[in-house]
Residue frames relative to the residue before (quaternion, step in Angstrom):
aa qw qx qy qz dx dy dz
X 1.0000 0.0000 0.0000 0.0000 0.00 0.00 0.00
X 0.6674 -0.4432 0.4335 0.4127 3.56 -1.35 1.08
X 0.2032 -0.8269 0.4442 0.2786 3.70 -1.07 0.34
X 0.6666 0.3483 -0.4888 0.4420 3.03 1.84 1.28
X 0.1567 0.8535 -0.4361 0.2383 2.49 0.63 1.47
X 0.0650 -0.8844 0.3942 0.2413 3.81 0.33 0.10
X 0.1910 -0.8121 0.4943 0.2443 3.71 -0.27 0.67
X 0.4087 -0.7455 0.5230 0.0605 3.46 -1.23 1.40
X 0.7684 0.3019 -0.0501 0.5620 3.47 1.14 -1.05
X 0.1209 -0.8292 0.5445 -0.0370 3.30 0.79 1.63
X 0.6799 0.4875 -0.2989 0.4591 3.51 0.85 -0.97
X 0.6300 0.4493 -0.3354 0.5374 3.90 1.07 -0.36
X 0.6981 0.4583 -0.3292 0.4408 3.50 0.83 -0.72
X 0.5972 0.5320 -0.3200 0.5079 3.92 1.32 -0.69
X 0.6206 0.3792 -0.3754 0.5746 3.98 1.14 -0.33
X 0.5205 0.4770 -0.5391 0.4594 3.75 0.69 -0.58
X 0.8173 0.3674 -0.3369 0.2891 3.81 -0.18 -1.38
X 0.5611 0.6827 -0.3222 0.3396 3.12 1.70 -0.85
X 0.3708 -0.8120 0.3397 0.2962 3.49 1.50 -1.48
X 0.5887 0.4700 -0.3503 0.5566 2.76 2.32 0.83
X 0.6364 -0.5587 0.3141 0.4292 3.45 -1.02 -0.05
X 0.3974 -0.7936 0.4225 0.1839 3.00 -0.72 1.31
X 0.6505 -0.6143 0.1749 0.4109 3.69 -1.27 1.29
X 0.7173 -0.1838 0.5212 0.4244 3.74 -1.62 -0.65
X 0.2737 0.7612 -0.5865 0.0405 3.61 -0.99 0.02
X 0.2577 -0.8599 0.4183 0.1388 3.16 -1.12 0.55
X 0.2294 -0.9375 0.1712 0.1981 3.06 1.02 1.46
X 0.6878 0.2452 -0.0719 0.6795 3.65 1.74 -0.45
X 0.6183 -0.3206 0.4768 0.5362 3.37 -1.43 -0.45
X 0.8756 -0.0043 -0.0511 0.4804 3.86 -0.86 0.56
X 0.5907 0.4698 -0.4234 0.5011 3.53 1.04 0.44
X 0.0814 -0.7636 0.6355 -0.0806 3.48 -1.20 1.17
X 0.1128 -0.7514 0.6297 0.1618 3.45 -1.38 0.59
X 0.2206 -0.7677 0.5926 0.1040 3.11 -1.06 1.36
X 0.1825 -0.7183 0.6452 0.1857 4.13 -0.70 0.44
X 0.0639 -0.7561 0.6503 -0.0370 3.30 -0.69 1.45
X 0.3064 -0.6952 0.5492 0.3481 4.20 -0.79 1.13
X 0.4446 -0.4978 0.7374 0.1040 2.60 -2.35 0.79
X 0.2827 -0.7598 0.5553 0.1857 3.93 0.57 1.59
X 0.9008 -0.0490 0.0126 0.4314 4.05 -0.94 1.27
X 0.6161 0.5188 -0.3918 0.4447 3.78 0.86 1.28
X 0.6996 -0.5209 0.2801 0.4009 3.65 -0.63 0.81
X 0.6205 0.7300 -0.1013 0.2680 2.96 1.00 -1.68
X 0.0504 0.9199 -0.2859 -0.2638 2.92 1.88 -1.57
X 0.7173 0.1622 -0.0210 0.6773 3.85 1.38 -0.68
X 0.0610 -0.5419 0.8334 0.0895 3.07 -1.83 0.19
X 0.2835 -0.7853 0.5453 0.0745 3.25 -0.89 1.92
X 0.5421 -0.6586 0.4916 0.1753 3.36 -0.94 1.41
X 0.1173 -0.6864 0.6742 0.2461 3.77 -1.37 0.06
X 0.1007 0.7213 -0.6475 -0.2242 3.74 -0.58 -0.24
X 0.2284 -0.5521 0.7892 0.1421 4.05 -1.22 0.70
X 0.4193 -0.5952 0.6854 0.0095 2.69 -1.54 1.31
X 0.0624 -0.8429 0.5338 0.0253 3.50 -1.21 0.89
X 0.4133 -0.6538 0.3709 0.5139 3.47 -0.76 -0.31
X 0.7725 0.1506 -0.4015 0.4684 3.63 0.30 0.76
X 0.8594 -0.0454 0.0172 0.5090 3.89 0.94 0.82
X 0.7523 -0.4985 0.2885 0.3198 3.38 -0.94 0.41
X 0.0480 -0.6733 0.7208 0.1576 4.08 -1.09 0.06
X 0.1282 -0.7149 0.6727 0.1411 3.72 -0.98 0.97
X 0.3789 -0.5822 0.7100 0.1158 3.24 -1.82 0.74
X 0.7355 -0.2045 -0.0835 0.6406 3.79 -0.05 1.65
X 0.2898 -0.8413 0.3962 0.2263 3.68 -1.92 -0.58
X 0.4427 -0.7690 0.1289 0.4427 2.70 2.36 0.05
X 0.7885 -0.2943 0.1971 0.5028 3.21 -1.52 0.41
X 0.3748 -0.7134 0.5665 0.1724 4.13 -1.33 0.84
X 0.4421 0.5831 -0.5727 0.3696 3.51 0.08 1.56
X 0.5117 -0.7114 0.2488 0.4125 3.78 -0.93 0.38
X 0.4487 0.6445 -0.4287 0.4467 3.51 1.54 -0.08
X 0.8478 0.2989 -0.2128 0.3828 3.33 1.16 -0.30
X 0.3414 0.6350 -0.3898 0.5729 3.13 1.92 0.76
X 0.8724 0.2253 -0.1652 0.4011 3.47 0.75 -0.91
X 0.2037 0.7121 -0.4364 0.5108 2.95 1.71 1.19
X 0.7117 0.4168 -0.2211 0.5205 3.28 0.86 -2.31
X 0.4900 0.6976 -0.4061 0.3292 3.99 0.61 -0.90
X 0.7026 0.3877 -0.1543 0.5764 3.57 0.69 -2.07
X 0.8196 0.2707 -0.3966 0.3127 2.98 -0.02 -0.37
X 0.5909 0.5020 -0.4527 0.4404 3.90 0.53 -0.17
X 0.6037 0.5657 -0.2841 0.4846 3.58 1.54 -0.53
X 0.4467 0.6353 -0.2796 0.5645 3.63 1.86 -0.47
X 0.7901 0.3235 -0.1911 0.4843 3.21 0.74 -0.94
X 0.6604 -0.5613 0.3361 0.3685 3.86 1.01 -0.35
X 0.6990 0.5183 -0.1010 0.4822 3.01 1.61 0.40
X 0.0487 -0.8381 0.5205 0.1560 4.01 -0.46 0.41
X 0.6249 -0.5667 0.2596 0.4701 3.44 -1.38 0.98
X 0.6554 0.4612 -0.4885 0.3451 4.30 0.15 0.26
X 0.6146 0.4341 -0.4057 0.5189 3.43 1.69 0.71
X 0.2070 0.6103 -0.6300 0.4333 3.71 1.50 0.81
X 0.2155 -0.6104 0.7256 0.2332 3.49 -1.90 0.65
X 0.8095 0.1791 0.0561 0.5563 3.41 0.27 -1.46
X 0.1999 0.7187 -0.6148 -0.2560 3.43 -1.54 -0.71
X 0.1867 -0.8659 0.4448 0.1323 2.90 -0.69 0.81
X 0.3369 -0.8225 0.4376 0.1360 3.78 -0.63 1.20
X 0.5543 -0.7929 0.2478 0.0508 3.18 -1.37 0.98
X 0.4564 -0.2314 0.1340 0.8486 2.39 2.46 -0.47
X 0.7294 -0.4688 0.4088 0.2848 3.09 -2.28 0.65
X 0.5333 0.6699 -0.4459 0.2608 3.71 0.45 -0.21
X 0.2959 -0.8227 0.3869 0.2930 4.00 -0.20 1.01
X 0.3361 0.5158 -0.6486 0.4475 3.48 0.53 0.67
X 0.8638 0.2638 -0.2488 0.3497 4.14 0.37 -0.56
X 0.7813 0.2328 -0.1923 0.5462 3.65 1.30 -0.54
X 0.1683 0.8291 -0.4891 0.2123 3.87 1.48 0.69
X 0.7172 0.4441 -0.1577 0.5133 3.59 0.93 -1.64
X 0.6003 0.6841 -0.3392 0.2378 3.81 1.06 -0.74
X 0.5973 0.5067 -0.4609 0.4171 3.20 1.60 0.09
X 0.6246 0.5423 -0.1894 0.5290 3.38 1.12 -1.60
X 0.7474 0.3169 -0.4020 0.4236 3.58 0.52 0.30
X 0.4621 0.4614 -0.4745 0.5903 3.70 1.24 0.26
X 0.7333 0.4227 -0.3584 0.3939 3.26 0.23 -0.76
X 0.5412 0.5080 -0.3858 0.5478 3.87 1.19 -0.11
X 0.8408 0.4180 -0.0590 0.3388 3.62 0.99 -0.86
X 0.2858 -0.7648 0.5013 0.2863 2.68 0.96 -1.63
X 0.3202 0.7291 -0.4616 0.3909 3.72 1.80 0.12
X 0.5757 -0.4761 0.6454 0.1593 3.01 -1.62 0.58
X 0.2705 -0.7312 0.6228 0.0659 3.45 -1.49 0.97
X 0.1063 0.8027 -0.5868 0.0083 3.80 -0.81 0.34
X 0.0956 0.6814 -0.7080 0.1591 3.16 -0.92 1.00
X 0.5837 -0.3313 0.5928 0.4451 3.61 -1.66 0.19
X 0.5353 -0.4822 0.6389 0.2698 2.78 -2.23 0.91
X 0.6533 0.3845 -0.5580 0.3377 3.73 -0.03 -0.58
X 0.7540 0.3884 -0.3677 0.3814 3.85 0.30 -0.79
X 0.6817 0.5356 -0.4236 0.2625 3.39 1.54 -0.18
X 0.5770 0.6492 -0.2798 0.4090 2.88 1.12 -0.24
X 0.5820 0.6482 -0.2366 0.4303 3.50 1.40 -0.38
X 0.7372 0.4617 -0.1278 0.4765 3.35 1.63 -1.00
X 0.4936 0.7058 -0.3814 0.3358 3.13 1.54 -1.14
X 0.3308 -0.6776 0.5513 0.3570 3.98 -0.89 0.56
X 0.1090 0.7046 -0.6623 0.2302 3.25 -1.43 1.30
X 0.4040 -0.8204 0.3885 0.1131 3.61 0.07 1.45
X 0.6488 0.4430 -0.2954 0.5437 3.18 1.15 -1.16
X 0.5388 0.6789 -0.2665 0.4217 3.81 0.72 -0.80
X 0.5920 0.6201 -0.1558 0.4907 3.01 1.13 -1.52
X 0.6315 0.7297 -0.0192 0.2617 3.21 0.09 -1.51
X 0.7386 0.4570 0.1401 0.4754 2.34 0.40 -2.34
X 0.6672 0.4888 -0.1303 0.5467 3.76 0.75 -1.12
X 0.6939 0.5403 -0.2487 0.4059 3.48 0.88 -1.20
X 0.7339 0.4243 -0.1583 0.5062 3.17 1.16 -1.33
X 0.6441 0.5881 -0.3758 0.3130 3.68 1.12 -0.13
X 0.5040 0.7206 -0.2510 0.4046 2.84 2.00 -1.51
X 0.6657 0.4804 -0.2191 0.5273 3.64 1.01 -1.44
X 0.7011 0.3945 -0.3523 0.4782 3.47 0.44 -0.51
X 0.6047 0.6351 -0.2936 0.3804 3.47 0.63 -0.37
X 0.6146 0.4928 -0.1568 0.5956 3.36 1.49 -1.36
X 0.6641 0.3275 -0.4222 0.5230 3.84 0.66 -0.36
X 0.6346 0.5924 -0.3669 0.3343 3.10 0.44 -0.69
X 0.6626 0.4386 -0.2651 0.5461 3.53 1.06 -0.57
X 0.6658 -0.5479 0.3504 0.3658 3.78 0.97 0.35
X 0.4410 0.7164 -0.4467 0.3046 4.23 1.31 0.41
X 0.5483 -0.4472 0.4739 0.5242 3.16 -1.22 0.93
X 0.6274 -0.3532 0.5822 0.3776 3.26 -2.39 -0.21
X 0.7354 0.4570 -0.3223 0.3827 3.88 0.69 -0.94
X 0.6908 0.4630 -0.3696 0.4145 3.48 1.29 -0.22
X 0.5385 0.5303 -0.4481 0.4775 3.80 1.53 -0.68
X 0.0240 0.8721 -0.4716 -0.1281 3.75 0.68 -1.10
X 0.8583 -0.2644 0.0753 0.4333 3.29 -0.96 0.24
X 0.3818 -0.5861 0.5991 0.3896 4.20 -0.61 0.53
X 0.0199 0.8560 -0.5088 0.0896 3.36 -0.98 0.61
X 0.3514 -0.7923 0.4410 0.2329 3.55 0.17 1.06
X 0.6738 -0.5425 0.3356 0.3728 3.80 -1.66 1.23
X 0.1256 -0.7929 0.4204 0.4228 3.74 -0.62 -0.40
X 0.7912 -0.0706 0.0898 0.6007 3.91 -0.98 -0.43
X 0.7648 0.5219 -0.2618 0.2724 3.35 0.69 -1.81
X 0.6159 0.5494 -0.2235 0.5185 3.45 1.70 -0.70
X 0.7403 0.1800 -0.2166 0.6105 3.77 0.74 0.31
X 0.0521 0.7153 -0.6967 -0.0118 3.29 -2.26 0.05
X 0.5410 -0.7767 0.3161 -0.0640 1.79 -1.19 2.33
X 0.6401 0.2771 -0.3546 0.6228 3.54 -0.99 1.45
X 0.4380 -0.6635 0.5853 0.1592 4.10 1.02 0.06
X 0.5378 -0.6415 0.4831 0.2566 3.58 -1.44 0.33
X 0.7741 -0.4295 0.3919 0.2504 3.27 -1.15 0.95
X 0.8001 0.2295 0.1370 0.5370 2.82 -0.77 -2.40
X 0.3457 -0.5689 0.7392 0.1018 3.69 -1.67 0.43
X 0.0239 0.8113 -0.5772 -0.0899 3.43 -0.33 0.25
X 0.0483 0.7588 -0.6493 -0.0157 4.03 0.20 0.31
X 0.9396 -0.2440 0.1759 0.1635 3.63 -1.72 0.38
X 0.8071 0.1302 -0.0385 0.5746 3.46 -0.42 0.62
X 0.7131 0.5611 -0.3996 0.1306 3.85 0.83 -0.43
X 0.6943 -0.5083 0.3827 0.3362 3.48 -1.08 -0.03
X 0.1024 0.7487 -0.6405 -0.1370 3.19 -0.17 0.63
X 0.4589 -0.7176 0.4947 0.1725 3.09 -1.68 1.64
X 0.2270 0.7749 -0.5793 0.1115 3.38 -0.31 1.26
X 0.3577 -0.7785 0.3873 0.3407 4.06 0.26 1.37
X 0.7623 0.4424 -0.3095 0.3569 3.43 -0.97 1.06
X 0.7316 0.3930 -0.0356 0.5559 3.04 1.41 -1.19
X 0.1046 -0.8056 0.5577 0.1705 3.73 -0.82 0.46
X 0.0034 -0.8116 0.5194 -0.2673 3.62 0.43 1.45
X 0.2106 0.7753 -0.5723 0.1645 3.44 -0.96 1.26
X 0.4927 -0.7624 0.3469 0.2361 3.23 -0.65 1.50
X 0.0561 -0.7607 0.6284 0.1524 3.55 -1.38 0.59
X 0.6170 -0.5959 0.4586 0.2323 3.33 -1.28 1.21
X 0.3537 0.7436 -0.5669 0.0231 3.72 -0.73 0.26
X 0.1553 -0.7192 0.6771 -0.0137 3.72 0.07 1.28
X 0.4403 0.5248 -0.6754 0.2731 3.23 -1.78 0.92
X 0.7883 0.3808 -0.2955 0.3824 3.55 0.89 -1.04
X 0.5550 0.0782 -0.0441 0.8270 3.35 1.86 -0.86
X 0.7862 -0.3911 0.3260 0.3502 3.22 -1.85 -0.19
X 0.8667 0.1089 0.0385 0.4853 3.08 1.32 -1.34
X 0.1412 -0.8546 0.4470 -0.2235 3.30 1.32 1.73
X 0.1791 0.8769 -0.4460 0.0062 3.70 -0.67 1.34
X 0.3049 -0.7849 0.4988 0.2051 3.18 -0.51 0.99
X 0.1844 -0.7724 0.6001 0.0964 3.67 -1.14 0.49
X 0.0499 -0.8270 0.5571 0.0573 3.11 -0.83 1.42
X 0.1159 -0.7958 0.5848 0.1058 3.89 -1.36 0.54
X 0.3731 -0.8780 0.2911 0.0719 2.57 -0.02 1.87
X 0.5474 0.6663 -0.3177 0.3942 3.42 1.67 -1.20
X 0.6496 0.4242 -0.1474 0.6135 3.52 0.95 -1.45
X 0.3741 -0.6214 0.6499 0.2270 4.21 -0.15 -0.35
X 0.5748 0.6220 -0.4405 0.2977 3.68 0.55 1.13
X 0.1764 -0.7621 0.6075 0.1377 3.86 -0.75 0.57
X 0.4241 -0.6346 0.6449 0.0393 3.14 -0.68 1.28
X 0.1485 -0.8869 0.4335 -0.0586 3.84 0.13 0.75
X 0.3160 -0.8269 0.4450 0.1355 3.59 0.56 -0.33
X 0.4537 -0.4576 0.4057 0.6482 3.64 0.20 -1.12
X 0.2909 0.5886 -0.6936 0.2963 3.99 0.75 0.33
X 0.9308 -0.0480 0.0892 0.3513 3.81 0.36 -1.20
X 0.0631 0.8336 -0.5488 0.0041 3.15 0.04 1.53
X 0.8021 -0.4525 0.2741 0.2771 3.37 -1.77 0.40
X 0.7135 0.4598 -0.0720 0.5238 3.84 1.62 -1.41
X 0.8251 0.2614 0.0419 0.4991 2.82 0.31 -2.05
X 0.1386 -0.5621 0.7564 0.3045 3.79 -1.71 -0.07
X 0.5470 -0.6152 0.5406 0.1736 2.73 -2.21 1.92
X 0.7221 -0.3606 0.4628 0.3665 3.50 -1.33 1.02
X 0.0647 -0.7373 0.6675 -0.0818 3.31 -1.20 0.84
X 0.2013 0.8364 -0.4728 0.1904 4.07 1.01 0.53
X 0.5110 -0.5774 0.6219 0.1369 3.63 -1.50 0.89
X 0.0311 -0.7980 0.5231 -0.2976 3.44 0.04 1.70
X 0.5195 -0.7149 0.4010 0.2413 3.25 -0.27 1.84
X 0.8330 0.0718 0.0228 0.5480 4.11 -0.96 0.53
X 0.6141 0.4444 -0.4636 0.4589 3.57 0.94 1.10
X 0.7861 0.0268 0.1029 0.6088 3.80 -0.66 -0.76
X 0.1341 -0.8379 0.4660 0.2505 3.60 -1.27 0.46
X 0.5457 0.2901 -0.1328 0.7749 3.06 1.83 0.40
X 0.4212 0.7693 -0.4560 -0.1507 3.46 0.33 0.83
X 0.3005 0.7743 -0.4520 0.3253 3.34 1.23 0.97
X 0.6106 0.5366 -0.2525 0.5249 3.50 1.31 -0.93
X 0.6566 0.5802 -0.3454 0.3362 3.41 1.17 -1.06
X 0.5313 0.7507 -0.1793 0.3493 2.81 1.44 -1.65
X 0.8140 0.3897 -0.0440 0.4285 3.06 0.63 -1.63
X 0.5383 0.5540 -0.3657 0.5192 3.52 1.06 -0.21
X 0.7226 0.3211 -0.2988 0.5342 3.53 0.64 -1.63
X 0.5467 0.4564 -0.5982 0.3674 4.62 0.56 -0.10
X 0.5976 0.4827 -0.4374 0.4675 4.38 0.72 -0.71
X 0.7339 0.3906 -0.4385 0.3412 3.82 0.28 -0.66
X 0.5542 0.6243 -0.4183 0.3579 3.62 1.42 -0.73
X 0.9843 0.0058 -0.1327 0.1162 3.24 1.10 -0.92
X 0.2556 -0.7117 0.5495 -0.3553 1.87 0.76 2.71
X 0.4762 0.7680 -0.3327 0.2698 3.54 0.72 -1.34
X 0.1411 -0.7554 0.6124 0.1855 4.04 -0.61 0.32
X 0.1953 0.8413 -0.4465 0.2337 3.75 0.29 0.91
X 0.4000 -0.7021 0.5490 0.2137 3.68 -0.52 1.22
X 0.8477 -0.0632 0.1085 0.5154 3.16 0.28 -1.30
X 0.2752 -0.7075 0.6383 0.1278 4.04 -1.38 0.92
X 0.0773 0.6602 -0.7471 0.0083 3.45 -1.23 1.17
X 0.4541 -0.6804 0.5649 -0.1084 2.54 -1.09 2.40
X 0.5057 -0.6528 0.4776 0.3002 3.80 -0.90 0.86
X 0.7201 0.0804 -0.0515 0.6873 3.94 0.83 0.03
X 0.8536 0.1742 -0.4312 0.2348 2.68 -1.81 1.23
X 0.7039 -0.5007 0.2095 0.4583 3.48 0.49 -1.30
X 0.5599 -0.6278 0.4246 0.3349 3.86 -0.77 0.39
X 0.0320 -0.7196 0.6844 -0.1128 3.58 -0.65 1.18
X 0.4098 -0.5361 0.7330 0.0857 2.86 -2.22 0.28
X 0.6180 0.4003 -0.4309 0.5216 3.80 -1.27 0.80
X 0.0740 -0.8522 0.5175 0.0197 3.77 -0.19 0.64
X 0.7292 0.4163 -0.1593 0.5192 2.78 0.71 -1.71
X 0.6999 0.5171 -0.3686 0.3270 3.50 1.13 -0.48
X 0.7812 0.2200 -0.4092 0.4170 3.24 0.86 -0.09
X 0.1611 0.7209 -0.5408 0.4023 3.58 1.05 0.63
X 0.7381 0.4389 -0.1198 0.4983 3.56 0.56 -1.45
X 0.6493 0.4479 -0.3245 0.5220 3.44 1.01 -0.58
X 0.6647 0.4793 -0.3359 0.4644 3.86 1.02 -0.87
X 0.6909 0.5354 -0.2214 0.4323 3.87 1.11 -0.36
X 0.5457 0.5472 -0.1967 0.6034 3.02 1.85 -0.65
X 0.7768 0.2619 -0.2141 0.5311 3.93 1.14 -0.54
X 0.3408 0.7619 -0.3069 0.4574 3.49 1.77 0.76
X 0.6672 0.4737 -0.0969 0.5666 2.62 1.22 -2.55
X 0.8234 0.3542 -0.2966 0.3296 3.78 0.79 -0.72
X 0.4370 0.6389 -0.3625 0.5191 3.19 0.99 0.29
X 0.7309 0.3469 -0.3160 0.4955 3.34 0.60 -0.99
X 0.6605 0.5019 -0.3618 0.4253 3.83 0.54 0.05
X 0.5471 0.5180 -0.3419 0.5617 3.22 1.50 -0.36
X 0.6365 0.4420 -0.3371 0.5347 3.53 0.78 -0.61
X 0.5972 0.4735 -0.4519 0.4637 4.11 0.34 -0.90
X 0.6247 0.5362 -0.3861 0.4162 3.91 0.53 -1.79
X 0.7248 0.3108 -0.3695 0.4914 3.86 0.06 -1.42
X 0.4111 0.7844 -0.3573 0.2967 3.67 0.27 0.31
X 0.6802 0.5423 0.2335 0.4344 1.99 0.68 -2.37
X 0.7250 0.4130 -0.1498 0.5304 3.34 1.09 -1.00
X 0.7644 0.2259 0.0368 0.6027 3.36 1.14 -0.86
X 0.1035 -0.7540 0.6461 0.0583 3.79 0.23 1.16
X 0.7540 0.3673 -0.2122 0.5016 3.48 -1.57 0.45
X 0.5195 0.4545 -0.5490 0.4712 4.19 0.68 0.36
X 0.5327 -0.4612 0.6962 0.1373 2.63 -2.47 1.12
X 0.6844 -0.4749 0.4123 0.3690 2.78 -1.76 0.48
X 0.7205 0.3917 -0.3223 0.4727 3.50 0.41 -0.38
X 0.5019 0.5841 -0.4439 0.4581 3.67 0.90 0.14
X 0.7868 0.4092 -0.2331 0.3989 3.28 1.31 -0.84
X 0.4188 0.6297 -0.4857 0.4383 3.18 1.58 -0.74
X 0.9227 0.1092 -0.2484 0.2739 3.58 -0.20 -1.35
X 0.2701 0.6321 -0.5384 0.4875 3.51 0.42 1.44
X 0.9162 -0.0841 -0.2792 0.2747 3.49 0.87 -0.09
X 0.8422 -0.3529 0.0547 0.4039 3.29 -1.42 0.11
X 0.1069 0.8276 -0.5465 -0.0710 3.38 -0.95 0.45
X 0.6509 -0.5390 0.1031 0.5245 3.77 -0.88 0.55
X 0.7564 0.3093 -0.1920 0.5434 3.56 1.25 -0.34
X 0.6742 -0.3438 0.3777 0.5335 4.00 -1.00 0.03
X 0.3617 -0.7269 0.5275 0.2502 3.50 -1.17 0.03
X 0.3070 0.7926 -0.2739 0.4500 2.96 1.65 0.03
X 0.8606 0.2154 -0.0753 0.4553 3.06 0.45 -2.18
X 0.2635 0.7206 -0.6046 0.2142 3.93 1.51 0.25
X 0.1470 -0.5998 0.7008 0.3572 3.57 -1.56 -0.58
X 0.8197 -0.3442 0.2625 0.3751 3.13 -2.01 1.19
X 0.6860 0.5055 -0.4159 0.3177 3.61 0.77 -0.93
X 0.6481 0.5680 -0.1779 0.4750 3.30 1.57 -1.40
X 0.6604 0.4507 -0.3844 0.4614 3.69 0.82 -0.96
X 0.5681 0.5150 -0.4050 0.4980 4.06 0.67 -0.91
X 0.7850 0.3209 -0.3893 0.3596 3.68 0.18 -0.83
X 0.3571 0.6981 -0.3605 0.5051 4.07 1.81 -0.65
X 0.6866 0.5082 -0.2324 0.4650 3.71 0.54 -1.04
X 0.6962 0.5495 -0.2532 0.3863 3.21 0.48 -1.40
X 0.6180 0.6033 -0.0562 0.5010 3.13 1.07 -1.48
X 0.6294 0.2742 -0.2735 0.6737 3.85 0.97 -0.52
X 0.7736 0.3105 -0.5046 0.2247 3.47 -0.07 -0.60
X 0.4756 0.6351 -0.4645 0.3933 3.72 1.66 -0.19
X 0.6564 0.4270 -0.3999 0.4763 3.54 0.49 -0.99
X 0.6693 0.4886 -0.4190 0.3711 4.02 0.54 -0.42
X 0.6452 0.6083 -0.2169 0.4082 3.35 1.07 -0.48
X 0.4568 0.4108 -0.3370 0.7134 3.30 1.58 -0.78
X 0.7347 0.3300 -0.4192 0.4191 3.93 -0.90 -0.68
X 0.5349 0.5064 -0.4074 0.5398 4.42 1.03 -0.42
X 0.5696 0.6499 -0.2368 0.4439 3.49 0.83 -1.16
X 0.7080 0.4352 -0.1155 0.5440 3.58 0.52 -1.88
X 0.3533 -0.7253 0.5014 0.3125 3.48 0.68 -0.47
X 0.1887 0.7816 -0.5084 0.3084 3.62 1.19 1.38
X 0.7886 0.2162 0.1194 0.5632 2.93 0.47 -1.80
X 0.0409 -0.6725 0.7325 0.0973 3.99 -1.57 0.20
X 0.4665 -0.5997 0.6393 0.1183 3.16 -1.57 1.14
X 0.1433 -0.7450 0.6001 0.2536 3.68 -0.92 0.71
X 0.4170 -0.7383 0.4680 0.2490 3.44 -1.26 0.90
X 0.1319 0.6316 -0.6935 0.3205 3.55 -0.11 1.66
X 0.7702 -0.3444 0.4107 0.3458 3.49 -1.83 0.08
X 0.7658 0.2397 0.0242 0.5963 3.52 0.84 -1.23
X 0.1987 -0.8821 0.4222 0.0644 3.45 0.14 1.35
X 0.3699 -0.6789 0.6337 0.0273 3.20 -0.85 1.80
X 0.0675 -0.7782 0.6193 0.0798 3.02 -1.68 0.83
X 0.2469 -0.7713 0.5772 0.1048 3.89 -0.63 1.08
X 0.2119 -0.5165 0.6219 0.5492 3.22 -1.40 -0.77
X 0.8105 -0.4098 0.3263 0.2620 3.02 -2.39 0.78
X 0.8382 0.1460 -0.2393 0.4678 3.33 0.60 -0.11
X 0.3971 0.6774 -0.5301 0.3201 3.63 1.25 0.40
X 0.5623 -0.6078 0.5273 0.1909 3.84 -1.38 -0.64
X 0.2363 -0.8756 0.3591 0.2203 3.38 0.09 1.28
């Protein structure tokens, strides 16, 4: 972690190191964090918000769709004084099911309204052909970048946990208000992690509701995803400078813990961006004519690449072939246009 970074959620950060789930809390007047588990993932939670209203609750995301993690979200809205048919809204941070899994089964407890950006809504909405269609690019995409067969593996359609059914209500697109009585909360766009990544800011209180755009430890996955961002490293990286612009006391990040210093680790996530991408140009550089996967395993990661699993090495890829695209983008690097996509530097000789 950034070392100006200030941690707010000492008690969330002492279960993180501890390796349990970290308590309820109630982080304002009528604001509450709820930690709902992510059943078998590093990550281990996805930290609920609940806004208090004057006839019932508004949740920021709903977590991962399993029942250990339903009756997680239960206790804890009951922690606060409340059960899930007193949810009004919830609003989701992005399409990933660790944050809008529960968002069906809690309307359907309630009757709340969903909102999410159109770009991530549209991603979740069921649609077979879509489906399909995505499934079979993703795989084609991974050979194409130079992966064993055992790491593209089988094409394999999304499951329940990856969509929701009936799509989202509300659209929520940039800068709007979201009418919630008491509270002066307005969404900011920041595509890079998904298409349609939203941060929520409350301005009255000085707080940024963060998503995985910014967390406190780790940097959120940033991965070249067939029919999603075409640059979504650049995107990424445009929408981390506007965040921190942002005037915010404190950031409660969807996983790990609540800190203080924005702008400082903003600067720290751009600073391990900027290095990365040189680490990616150099293995280049060193090796004219590598596939994306030639480069993936050339560099560092927090563990061997060796010991990743297929699940971990496919997402490792992703993740290099975004950062190669930005530096193709910058006019560093150029992709050659063959079946198996070679990568040079921009002014080298194929």
């Amino acid at each position: 972690m950034d070392s100006a970074v200030q941690v707010t959620g000492t008690r969330q950060r002492q279960a993180w190191q501890d390796g349990v789930l970290p308590p309820v809390e109630k982080v304002r007047d009528g604001l509450w964090s709820i930690p709902v588990p992510i059943p078998d993932n590093p990550l281990r939670y996805t930290l609920i918000y609940a806004f208090e209203l004057p006839d019932g609750v508004a949740l920021v995301d709903a977590g991962w769709d399993a029942e250990d993690s339903w009756l997680a979200l239960v206790a804890g809205l009951r922690t606060a004084g409340y059960e899930p048919a007193d949810v009004r809204a919830v609003l989701v941070t992005h399409m990933h099911p660790d944050h809008f899994g529960l968002a069906g089964r809690v309307r359907e407890a309630s009757g709340a309204w969903i909102g999410m950006h159109e770009a991530d809504a549209a991603q979740v909405r069921p649609d077979d052909a879509l489906t399909d269609s995505i499934t079979r690019r993703a795989a084609a995409q991974l050979t194409d970048a130079g992966a064993p067969r055992d790491v593209v593996g089988e094409p394999h359609g999304l499951s329940r946990a990856h969509l929701l059914e009936d799509g989202a209500e509300v659209l929520i697109a940039d800068h709007d208000r979201i009418e919630l009585p008491g509270w002066d909360l307005r969404a900011v766009w920041t595509p890079g992690h998904t298409p349609g990544h939203l941060c929520f800011h409350e301005r009255e209180h000085g707080l940024l509701l963060s998503g995985d755009h910014v967390l406190p430890r780790i940097s959120p996955n940033i991965s070249l995803y067939p029919g999603q961002l075409g640059d979504p490293l650049g995107r990424y990286l445009d929408s981390l400078r506007a965040v921190g612009e942002i005037d915010a006391d404190e950031v409660l990040p969807a996983h790990e813990y609540r800190f203080r210093g924005l702008d400082a680790r903003v600067a720290s996530l751009l600073e391990h961006h900027g290095e990365r991408l040189a680490e990616v140009e150099r293995a280049v550089a060193a090796n004219p004519g590598s596939t994306g996967w030639d480069v993936t395993t050339r560099l560092h990661w927090s563990r061997p690449f060796e010991t990743l699993s297929q699940f971990l090495k496919r997402h490792a890829l992703r993740e290099s072939l975004a950062h190669l695209v930005l530096l193709e983008t910058h006019g560093r690097l150029r992709a050659s246009d063959e079946k198996i996509t070679r990568w040079f530097a921009a002014n080298g000789r194929t």
